[in-house]
C-alpha positions as YAML, in Angstrom:
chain: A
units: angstrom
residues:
- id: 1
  name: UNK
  ca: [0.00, 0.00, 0.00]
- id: 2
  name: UNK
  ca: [1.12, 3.65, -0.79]
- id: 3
  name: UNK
  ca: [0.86, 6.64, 0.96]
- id: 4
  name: UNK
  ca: [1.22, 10.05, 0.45]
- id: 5
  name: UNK
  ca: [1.31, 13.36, 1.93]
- id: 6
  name: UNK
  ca: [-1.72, 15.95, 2.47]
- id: 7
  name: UNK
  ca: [-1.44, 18.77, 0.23]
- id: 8
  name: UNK
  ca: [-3.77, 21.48, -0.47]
- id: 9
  name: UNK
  ca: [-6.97, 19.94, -2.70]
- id: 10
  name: UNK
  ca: [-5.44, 16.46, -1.32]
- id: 11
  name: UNK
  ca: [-9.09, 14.55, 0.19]
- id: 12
  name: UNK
  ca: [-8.54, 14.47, 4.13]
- id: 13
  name: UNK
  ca: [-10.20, 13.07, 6.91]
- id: 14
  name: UNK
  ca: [-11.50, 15.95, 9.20]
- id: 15
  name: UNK
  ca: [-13.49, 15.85, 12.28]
- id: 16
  name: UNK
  ca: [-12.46, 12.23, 13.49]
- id: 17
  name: UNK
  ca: [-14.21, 11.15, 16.85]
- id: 18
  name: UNK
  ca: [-14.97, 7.96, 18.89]
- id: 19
  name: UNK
  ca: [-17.98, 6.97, 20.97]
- id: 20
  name: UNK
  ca: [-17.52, 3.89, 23.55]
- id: 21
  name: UNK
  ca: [-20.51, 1.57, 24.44]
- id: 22
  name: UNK
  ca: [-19.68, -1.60, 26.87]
- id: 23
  name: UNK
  ca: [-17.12, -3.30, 24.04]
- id: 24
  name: UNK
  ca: [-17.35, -1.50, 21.23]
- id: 25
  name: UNK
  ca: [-15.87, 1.01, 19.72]
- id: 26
  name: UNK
  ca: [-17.78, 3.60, 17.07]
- id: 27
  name: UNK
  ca: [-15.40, 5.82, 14.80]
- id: 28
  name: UNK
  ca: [-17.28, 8.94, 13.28]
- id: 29
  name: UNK
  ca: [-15.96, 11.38, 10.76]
- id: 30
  name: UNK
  ca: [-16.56, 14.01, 7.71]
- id: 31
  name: UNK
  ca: [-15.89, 12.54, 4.97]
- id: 32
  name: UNK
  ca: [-14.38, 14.60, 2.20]
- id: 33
  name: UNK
  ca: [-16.47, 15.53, -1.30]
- id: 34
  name: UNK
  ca: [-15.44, 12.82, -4.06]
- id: 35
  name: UNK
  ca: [-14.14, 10.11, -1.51]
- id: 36
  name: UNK
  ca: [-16.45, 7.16, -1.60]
- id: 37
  name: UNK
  ca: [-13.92, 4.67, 0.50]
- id: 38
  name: UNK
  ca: [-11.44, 4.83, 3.31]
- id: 39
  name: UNK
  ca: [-8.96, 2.52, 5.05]
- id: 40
  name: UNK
  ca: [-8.76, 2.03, 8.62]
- id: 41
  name: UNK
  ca: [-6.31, 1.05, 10.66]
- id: 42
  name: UNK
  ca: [-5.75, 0.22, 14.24]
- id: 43
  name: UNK
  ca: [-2.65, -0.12, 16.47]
- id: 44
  name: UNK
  ca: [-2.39, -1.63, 19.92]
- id: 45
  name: UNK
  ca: [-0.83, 1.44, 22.28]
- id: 46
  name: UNK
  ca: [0.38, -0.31, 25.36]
- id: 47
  name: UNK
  ca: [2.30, -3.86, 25.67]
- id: 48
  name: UNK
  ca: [-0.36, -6.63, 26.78]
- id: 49
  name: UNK
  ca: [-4.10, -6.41, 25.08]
- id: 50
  name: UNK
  ca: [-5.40, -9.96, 24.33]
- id: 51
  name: UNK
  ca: [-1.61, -11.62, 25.12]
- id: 52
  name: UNK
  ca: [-0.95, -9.56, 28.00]
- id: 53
  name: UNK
  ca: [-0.09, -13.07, 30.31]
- id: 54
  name: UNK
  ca: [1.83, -14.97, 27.83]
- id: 55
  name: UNK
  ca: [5.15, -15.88, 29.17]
- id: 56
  name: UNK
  ca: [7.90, -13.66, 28.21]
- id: 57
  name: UNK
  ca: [5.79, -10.91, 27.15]
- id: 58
  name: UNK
  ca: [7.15, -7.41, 28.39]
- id: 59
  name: UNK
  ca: [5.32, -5.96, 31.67]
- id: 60
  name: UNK
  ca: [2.70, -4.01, 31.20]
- id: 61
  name: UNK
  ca: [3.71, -0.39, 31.34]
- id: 62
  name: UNK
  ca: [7.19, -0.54, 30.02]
- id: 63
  name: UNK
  ca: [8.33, 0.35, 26.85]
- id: 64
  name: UNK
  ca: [8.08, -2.26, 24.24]
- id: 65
  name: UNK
  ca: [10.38, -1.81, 21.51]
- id: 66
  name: UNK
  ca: [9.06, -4.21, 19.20]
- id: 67
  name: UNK
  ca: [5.73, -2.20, 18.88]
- id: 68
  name: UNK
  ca: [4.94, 0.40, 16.15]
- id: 69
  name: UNK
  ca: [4.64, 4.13, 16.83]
- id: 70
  name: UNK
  ca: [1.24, 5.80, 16.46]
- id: 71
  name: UNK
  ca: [2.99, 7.42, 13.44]
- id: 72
  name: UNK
  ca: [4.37, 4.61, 11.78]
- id: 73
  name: UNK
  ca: [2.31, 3.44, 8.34]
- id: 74
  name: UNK
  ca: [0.51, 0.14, 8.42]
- id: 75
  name: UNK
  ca: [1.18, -2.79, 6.17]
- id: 76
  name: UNK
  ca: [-2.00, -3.58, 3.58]
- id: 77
  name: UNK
  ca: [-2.59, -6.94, 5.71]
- id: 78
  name: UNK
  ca: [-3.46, -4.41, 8.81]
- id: 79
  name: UNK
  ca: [-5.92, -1.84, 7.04]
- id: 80
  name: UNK
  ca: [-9.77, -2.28, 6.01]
- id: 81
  name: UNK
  ca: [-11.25, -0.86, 3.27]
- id: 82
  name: UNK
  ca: [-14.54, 0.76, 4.70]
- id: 83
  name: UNK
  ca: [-17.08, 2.40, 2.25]
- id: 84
  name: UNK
  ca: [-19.33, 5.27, 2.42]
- id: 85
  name: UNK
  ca: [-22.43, 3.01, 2.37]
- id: 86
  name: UNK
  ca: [-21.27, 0.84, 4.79]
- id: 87
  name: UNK
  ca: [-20.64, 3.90, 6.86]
- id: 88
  name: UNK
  ca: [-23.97, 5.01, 6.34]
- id: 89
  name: UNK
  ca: [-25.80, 1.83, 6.87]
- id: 90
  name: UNK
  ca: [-24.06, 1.22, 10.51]
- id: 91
  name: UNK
  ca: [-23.66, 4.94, 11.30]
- id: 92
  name: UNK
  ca: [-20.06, 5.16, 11.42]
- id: 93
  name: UNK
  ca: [-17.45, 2.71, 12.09]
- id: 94
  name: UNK
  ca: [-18.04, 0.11, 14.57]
- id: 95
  name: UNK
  ca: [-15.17, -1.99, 16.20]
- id: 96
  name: UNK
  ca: [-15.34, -4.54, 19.61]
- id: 97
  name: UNK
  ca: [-12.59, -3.53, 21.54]
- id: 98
  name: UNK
  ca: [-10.29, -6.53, 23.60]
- id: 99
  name: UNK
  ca: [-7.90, -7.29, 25.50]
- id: 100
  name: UNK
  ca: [-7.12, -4.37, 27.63]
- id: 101
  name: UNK
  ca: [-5.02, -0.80, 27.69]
- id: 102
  name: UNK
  ca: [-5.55, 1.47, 24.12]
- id: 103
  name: UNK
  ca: [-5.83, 1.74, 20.99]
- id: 104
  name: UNK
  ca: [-4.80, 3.99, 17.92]
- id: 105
  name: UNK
  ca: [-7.53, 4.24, 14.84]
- id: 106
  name: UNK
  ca: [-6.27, 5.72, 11.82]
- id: 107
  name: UNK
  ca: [-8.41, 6.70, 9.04]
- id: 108
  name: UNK
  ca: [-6.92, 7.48, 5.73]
- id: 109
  name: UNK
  ca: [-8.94, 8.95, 2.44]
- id: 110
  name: UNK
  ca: [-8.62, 6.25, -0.37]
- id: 111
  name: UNK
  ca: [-7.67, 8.05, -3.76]
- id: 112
  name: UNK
  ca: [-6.56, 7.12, -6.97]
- id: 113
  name: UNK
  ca: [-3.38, 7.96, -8.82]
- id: 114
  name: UNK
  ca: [-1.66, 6.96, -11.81]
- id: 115
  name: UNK
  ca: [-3.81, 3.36, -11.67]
- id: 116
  name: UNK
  ca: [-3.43, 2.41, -8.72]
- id: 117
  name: UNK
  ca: [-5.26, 3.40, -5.03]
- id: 118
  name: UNK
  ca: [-3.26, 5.63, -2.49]
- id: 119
  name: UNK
  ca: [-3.53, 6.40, 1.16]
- id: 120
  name: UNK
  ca: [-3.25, 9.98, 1.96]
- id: 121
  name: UNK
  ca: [-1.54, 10.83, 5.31]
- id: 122
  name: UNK
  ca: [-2.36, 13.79, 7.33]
- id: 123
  name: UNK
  ca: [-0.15, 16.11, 9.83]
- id: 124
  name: UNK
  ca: [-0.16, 16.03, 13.11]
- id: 125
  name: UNK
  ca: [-2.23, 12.61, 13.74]
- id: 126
  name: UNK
  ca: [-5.07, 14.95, 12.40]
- id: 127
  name: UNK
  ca: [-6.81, 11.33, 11.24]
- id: 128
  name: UNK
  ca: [-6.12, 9.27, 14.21]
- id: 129
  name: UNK
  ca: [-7.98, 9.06, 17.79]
- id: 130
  name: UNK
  ca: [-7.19, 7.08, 20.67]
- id: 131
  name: UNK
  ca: [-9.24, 5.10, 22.72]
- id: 132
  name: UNK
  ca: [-9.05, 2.59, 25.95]
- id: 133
  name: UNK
  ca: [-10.34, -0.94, 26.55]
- id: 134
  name: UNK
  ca: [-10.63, -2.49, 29.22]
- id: 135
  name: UNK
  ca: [-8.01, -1.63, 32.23]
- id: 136
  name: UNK
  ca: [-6.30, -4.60, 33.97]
- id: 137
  name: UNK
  ca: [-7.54, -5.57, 37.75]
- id: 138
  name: UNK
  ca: [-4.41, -4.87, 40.23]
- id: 139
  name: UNK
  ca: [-5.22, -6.24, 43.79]
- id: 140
  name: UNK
  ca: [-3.56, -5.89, 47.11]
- id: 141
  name: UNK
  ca: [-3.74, -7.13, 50.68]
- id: 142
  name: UNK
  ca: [-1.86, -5.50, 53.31]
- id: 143
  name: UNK
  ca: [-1.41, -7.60, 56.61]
- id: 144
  name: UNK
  ca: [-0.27, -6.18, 59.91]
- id: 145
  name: UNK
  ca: [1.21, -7.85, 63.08]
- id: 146
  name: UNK
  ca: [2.10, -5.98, 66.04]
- id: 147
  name: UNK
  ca: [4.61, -7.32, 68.21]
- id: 148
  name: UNK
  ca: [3.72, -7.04, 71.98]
- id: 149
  name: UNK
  ca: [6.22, -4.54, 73.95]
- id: 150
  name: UNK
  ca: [7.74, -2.89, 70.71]
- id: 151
  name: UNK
  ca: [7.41, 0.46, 69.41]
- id: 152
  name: UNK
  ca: [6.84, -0.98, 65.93]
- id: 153
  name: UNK
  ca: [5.01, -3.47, 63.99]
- id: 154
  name: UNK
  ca: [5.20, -5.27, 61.07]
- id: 155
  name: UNK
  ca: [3.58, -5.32, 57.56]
- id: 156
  name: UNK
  ca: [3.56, -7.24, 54.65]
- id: 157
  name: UNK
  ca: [2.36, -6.09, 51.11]
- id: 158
  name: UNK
  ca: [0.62, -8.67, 48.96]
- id: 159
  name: UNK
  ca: [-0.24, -7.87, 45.16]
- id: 160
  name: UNK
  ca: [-2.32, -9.82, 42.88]
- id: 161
  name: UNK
  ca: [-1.99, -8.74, 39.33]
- id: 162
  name: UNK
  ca: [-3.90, -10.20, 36.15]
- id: 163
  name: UNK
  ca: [-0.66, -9.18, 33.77]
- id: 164
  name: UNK
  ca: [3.07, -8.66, 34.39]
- id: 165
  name: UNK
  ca: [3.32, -5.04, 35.24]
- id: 166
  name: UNK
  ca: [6.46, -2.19, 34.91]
- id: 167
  name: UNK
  ca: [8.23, -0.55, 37.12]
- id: 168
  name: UNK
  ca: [6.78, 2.30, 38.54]
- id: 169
  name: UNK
  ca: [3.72, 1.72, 38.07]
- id: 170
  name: UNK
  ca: [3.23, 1.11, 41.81]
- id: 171
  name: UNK
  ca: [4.01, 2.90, 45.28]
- id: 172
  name: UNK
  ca: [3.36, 2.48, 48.96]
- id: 173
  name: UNK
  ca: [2.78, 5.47, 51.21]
- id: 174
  name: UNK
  ca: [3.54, 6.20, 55.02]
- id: 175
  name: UNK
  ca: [1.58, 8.08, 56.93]
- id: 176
  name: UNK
  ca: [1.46, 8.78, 60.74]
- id: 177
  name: UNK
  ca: [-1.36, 8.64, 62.35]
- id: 178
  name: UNK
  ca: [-3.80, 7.93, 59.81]
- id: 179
  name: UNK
  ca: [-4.13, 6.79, 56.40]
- id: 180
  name: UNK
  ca: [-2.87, 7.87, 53.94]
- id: 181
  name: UNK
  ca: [-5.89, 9.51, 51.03]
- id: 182
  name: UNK
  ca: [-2.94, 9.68, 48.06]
- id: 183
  name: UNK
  ca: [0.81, 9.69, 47.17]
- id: 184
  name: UNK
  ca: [1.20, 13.09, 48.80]
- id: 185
  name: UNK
  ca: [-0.65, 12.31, 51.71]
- id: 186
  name: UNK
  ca: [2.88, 10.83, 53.57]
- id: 187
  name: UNK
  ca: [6.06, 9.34, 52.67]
- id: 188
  name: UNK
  ca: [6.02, 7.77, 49.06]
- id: 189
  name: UNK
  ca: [8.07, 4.09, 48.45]
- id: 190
  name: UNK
  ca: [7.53, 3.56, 44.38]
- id: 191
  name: UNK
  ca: [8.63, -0.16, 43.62]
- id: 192
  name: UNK
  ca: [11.23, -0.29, 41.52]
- id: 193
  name: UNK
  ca: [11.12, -3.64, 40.40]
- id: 194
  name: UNK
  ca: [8.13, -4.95, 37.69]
- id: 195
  name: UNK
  ca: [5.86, -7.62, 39.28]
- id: 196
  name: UNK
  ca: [4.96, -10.83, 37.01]
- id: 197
  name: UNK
  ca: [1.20, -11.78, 36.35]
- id: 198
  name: UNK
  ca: [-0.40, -13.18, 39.79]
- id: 199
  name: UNK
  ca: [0.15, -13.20, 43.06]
- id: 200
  name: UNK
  ca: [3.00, -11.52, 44.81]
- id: 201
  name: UNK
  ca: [4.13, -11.52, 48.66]
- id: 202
  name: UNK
  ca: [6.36, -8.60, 49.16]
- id: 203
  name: UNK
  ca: [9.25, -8.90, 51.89]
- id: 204
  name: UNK
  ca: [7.56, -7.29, 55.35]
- id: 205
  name: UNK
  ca: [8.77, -4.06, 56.37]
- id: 206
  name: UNK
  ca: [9.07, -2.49, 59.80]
- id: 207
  name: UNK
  ca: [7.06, 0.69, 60.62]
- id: 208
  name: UNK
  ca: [6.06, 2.68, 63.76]
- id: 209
  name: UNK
  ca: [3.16, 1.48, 65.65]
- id: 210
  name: UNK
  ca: [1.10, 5.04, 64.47]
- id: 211
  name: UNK
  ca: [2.31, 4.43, 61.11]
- id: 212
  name: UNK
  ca: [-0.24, 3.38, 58.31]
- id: 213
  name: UNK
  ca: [0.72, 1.92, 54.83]
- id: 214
  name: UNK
  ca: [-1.68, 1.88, 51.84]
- id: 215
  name: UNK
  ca: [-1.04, 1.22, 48.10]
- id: 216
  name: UNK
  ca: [-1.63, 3.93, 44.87]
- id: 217
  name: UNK
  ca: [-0.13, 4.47, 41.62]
- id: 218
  name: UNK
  ca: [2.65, 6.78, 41.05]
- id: 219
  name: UNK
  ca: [0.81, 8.69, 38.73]
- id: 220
  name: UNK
  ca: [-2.76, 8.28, 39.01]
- id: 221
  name: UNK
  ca: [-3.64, 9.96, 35.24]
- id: 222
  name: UNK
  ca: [-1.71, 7.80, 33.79]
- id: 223
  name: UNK
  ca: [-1.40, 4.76, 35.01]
- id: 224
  name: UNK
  ca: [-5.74, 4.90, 35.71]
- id: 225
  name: UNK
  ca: [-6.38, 4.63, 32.17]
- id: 226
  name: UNK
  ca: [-4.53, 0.94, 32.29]
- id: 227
  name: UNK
  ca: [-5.01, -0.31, 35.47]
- id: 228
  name: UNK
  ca: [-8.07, -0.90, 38.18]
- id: 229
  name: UNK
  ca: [-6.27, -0.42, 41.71]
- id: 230
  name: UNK
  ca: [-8.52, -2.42, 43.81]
- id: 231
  name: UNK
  ca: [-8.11, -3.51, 47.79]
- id: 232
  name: UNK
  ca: [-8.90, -7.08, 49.48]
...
């Protein structure tokens, strides 16, 4: 398949969005005057979707050099041609989304030139939107013993995770006192190593008596979109 490069009169793609309902995924755009087909594309964003717990696969959250950038072209096995009637008919494009993290859909005006049909590529991602799927379930536990006669106490951080995960991704937080409500709510510990898919005992650590520990994600934007953070 070749592409080439928006120019002035060139057929684009403009006004690109996408609707999520449960599983599936509905691409809408203006289509430009003239262009009765496009090709569509779509491009896995994070490391594990539908693989995400195969053995050896890179954890979830890291970079995964193997994968294509959102602005790398597709191969013609990747793309589907979608007409205008088609488009019509289901009211836009619809796609089930699986597996979990997000995806990339590109949509590229079809045109023809000198006999054969060319994608047109647009600037600045104009024709692509992003969207999630479904965010992996992270669990943890965290058990307490309290020594009798000491001025501290013990605690143990168990994580249950449904795919291998980066490093991070994760943190534990001290507070005195109370709980802690967020990573700035005490003393931050991010984990520095990645965890594999299941369950995890972490080595116990020693904290005050008054001292309370409680998992969150470094960066809650971010890592939110991927990832369900949920206690036992």
């Amino acid at each position: 398949m070749r592409y080439i490069e928006a120019e002035p009169g060139t057929p684009v793609i403009r006004e690109l969005t996408r609707r999520v309902s449960g599983d599936v995924c509905t691409l809408q755009w203006h289509w430009p005057t003239g262009t009765d087909s496009v090709y569509i594309g779509r491009r896995a964003l994070d490391a594990h979707h539908t693989e995400g717990a195969k053995a050896g696969a890179p954890p979830y959250g890291a970079a995964d050099p193997a994968m294509g950038g959102i602005n790398e072209d597709f191969d013609a096995s990747e793309l589907k041609l979608y007409t205008r009637e088609e488009y019509k008919a289901s009211g836009g494009y619809r796609d089930r989304l699986d597996g979990i993290g997000r995806y990339a859909y590109t949509v590229y005006a079809a045109m023809p030139l000198s006999g054969e049909t060319v994608l047109v590529r647009q600037p600045r991602n104009e024709n692509t939107v992003e969207t999630p799927a479904g965010r992996a379930k992270i669990r943890y536990a965290i058990r307490e013993k309290k020594p009798l006669l000491r001025a501290y106490k013990t605690v143990r951080i168990e994580l249950s995770c449904e795919v291998p995960l980066g490093e991070g991704v994760l943190c534990y937080v001290k507070k005195s006192g109370a709980y802690p409500t967020g990573p700035q709510d005490g003393t931050v510990y991010p984990f520095a190593a990645p965890f594999p898919a299941g369950r995890t005992s972490l080595p116990e650590i020693e904290v005050g008596k008054n001292d309370y520990v409680r998992v969150f994600f470094t960066d809650g934007k971010k890592y939110g979109q991927l990832y369900e953070l949920l206690p036992e």
